[in-house]
C-alpha positions as CSV (number, residue, x, y, z in Angstrom):
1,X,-1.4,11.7,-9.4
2,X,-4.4,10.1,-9.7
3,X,-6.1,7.2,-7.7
4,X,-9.0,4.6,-7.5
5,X,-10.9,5.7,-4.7
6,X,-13.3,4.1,-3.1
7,X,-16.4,5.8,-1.5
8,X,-19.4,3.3,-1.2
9,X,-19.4,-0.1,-1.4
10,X,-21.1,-1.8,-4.1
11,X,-20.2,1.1,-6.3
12,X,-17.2,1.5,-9.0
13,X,-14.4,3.3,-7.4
14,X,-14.0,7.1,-8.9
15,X,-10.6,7.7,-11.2
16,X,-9.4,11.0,-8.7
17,X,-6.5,13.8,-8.6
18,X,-4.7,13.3,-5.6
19,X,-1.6,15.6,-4.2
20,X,1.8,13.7,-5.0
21,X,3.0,12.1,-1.5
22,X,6.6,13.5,-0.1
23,X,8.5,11.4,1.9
24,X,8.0,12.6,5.5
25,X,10.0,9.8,7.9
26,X,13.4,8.7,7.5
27,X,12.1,5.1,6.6
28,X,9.8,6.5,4.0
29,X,10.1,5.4,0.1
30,X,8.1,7.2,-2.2
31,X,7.2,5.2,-5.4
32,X,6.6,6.3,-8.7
33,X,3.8,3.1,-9.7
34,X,3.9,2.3,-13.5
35,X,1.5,-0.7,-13.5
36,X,-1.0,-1.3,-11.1
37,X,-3.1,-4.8,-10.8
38,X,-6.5,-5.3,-9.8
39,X,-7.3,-8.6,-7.7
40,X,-9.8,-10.3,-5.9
41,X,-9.0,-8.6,-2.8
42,X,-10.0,-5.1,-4.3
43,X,-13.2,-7.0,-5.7
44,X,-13.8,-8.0,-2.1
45,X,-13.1,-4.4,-0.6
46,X,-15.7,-2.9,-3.1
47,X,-18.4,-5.4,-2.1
48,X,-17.9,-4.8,1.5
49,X,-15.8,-8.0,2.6
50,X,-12.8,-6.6,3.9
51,X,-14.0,-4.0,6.9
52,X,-13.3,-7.5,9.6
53,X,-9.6,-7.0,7.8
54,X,-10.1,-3.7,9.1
55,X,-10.9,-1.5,6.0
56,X,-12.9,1.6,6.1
57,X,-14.3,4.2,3.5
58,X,-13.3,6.1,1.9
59,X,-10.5,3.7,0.1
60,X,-7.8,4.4,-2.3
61,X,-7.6,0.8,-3.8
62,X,-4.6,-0.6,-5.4
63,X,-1.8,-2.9,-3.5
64,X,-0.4,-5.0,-6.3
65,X,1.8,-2.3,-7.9
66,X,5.2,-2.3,-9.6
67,X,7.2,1.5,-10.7
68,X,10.7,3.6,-10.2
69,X,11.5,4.6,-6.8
70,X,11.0,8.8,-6.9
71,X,12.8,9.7,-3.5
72,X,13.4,8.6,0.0
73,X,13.8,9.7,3.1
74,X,17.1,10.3,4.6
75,X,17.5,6.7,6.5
76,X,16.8,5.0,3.0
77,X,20.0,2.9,2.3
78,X,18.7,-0.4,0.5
79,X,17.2,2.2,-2.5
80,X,18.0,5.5,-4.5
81,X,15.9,7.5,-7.0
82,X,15.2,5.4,-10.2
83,X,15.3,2.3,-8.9
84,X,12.6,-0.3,-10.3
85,X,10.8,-1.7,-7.5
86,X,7.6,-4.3,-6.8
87,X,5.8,-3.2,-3.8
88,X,5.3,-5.7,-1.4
89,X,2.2,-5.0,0.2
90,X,2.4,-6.1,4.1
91,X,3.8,-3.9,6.7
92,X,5.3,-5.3,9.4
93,X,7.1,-4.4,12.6
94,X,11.0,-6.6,11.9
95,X,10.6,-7.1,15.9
96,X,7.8,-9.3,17.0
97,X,8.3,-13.0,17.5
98,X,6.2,-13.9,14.2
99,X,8.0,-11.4,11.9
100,X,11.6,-12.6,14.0
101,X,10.9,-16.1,12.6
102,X,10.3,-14.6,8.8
103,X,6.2,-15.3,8.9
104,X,5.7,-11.5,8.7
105,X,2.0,-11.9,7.6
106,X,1.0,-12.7,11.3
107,X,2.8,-9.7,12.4
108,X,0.9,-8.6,15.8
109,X,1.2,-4.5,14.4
110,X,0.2,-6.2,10.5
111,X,-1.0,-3.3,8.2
112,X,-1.4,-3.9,4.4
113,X,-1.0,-0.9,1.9
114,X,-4.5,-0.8,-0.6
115,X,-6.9,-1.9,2.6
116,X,-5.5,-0.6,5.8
117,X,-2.4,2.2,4.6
């Protein structure tokens, strides 16, 4: 598959073959992406704003991204293979008191796929 990774700031991210992801936990959706967006947030992570967010090189950028679900892992019940999906960026934890009262962006275990995963 390829990427857009990352390696120095300040520098246009490289166009790379990467190995196609398996799911590997029970929770784990792998997603076929059809269209990716660029933002101001990956403009940001090139010119070195994000590493107090907690990024670190080398990058694969990309979290605005829509495509076809491609498999799951066995736990998966909300999806199947060939499902269109919009990936929603933030990971969070479903358990902690922000994420109980639906303001999962404060999660205290907050991760975000393109910067962090």
């Amino acid at each position: 598959m390829k990427a857009a990774l990352l390696r120095e700031y300040h520098r246009r991210p490289e166009l790379v073959d990467r190995p196609v992801p398996e799911p590997v936990r029970h929770t784990d959706v792998l997603v076929r992406v059809g269209a990716a967006g660029v933002c101001a947030t990956d403009l940001h992570a090139i010119d070195g704003l994000m590493e107090p967010a907690g990024v670190t090189l080398p990058l694969v950028l990309g979290h605005e991204n829509a495509g076809w679900v491609e498999a799951v892992g066995d736990g998966v019940t909300t999806v199947r293979p060939g499902d269109a999906v919009l990936v929603y960026p933030p990971y969070s934890c479903g358990l902690c008191v922000p994420c109980r009262r639906g303001n999962d962006m404060h999660c205290v275990r907050h991760a975000f796929t393109g910067l962090t995963v």
